[in-house]
N, C-alpha and C positions, 0 to 999 in steps of 0.2 A: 614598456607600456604599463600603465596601472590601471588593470582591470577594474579592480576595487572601486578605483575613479568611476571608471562610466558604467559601472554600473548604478553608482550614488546619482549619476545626473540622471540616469534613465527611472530612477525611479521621485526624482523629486522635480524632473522640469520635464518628462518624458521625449527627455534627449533622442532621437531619432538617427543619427547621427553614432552619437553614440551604440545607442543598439545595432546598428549597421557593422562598426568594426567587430562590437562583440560575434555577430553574429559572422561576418567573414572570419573573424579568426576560432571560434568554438565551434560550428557547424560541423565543419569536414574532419574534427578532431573528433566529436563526440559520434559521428557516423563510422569512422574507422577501426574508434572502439569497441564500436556496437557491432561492427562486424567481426572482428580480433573473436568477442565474448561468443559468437555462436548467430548470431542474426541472419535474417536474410539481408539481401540489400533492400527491399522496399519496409521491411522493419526497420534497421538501420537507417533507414532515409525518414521515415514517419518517426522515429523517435528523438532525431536530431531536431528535427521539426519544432513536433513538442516540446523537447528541451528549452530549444528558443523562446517560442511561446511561455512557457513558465517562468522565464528569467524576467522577459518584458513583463509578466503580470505579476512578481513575484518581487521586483527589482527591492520592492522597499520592506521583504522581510532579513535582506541579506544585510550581515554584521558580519564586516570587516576584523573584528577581533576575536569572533568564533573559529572562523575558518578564511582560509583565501579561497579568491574569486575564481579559481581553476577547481578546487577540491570542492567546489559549492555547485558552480555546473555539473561538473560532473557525477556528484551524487544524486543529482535529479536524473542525469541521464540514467543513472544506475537502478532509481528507483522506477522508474518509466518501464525501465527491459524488464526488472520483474513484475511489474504491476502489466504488460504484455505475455508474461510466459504465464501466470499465474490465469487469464481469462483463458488463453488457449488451452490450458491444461483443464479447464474447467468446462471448455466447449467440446471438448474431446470426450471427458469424462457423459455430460451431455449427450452427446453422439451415442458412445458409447450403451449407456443408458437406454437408447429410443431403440437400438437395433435390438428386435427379439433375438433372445440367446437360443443356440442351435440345441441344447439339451434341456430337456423338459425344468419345469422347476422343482427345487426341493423345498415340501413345506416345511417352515418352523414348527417345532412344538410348543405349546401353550405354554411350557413352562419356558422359554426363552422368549417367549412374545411377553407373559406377564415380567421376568424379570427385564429386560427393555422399556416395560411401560414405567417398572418403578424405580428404573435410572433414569428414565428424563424426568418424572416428578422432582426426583432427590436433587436434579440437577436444576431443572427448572425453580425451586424453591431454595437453593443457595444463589442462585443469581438474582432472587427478591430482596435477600440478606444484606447485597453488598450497598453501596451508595448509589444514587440515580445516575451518579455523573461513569463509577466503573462497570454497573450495569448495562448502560447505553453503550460505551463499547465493548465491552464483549457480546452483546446481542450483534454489534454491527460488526463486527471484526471476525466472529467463530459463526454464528447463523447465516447474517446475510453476506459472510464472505467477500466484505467489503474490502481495499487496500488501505493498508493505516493514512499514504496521506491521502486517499479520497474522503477518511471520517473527520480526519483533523481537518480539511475543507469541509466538510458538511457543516462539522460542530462549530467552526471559527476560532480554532486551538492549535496549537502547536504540534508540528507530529511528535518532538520529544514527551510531549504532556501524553499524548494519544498511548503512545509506547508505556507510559508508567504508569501510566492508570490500568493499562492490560495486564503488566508484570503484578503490580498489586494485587488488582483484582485476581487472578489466577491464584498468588499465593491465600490468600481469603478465602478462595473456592476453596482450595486442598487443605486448609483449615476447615472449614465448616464439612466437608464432607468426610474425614477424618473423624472429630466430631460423632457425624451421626453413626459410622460404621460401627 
């Protein structure tokens, strides 16, 4: 079977058919994995899901000379679970967060609240520095704790582009703030 195939038809005659087999033959693979990796089974079941669903809207960003059509599902699956672990860890943290802590609070002293204020300035003012385009993600990547490919869908880019505008930008912070020290 050449995957590769229908998934070209799925994405340029929205072969249905097509997506059918993929989806009988990817489903119950990418759900097994997903359980292998640590999942639940209704995680596992919602991700396989998705999977599919991303393949069918997704069909016509796949290149057959990048990767095969097994290594291509499957890294959405892969990116799916952690774009999963990463909200739950954050709904936890969240939780976490709302529950009053059983031991009183310890105040800061002034001198660790003023040096905090003038690490986000310093930081806040190298992230002015960089370009609009590695600005924009690292606001959305490190602040809003977005997932790379939710930004690389936001922004209508590539997640590799998303990915190397971070590494840049990152290395440009640690220049500029180097720099100021």
């Amino acid at each position: 079977m050449d995957w590769a195939d229908l998934i070209g038809s799925v994405a340029s005659e929205g072969d249905r058919e097509a997506f059918e087999r993929l989806f009988e033959h990817f489903a119950p693979r990418v759900k097994g994995l997903m359980l292998k990796a640590g999942c639940s089974f209704d995680e596992a079941e919602e991700i396989a899901q998705n999977t599919m669903i991303a393949v069918w809207r997704k069909a016509h960003q796949f290149d057959p000379a990048t990767a095969g059509a097994p290594a291509w599902i499957f890294t959405i699956a892969r990116n799916l679970r952690i774009d999963l672990f990463r909200r739950k860890a954050r709904a936890e943290r969240l939780d976490t967060a709302a529950d009053p802590p059983d031991a009183p609070d310890q105040t800061e002293t002034a001198d660790i609240l003023i040096s905090r204020g003038q690490d986000a300035a310093r930081i806040t003012s190298a992230i002015q520095q960089l370009s609009p385009e590695q600005s924009r993600v690292v606001v959305l990547s490190f602040i809003e704790e977005r997932p790379h490919p939710e930004i690389a869908s936001a922004l209508g880019i590539p997640l590799g582009t998303v990915k190397s505008r971070i590494r840049l930008a990152m290395n440009r912070l640690r220049d500029i703030l180097d720099e100021e020290a």
